[in-house]
C-alpha positions, -999 to +999 in steps of 0.1 A: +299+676+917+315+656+885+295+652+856+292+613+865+276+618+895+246+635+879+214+629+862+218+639+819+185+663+816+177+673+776+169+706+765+135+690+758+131+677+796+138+642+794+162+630+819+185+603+822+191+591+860+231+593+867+225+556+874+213+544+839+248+562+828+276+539+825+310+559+814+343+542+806+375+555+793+400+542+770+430+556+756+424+575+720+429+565+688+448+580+658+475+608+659+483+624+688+516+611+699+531+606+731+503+616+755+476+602+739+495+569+736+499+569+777+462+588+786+429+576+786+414+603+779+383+588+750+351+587+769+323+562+761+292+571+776+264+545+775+230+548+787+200+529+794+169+541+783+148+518+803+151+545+827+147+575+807+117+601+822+099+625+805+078+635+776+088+612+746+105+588+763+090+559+748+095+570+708+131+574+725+132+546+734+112+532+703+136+546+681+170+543+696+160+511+715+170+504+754+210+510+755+224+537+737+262+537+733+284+577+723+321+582+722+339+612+724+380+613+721+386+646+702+401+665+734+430+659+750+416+663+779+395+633+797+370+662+812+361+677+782+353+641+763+332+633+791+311+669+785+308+661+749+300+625+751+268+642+773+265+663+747+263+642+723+240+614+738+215+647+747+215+654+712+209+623+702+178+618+727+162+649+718+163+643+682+150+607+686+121+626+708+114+647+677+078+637+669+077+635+630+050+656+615+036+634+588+034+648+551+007+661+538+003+657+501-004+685+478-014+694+449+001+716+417-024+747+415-047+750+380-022+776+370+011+757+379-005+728+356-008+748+325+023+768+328+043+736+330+022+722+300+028+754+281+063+751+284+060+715+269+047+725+241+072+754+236+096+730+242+086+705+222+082+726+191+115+743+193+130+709+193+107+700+162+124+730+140+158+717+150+149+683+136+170+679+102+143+666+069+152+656+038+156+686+014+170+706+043+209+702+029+202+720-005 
């Protein structure tokens, strides 16, 4: 069965129907020479995310929006660009599904505090015997 013809399912679970998946091919950019001048062998996979199941989906969706668009034209070869655009856009979903933990501040300890503060005032005093006064040339 090609990759086309089936449904993109995350290592988190969410799944992408093969039908939301639109794939088009296109001849690749840069060097390459001859064959990649005559082969479409770039891959651009896009998906709607309308259709996207499982857990997440809507802070997918939230944060990527409804159509998601990957290329993929490092490979010669049209087959492999098509498994890495997959790649790629399953990346990409899982990430987005990524629920963000949100900070929680803190605060320097007592001791943290006065270690800082004692440095300070080392600091501060080693910079004060540097200082040039007058009489100091003699």
């Amino acid at each position: 069965m090609p990759a086309a013809d089936r449904d993109l399912v995350t290592a988190r679970g969410l799944t992408v129907p093969a039908a939301a998946l639109d794939e088009r091919f296109a001849r690749g950019s840069g060097p390459g020479g001859q064959h990649r001048n005559v082969t479409a062998s770039a891959v651009e996979l896009t998906a709607d995310l309308t259709a996207l199941q499982g857990p997440g989906a809507a802070r997918v969706r939230a944060r990527l929006g409804d159509v998601v668009r990957v290329r993929a034209d490092e490979s010669r070869s049209q087959w492999r660009n098509r498994s890495l655009a997959r790649e790629r856009l399953a990346e990409l979903i899982d990430e987005a599904a990524t629920p963000v933990t949100p900070r929680r501040p803190t605060r320097p300890s007592r001791r943290a505090r006065l270690r800082r503060l004692a440095e300070k005032r080392r600091r501060s005093e080693r910079k004060r015997q540097r200082a040039w006064r007058p009489g100091d040339d003699a």
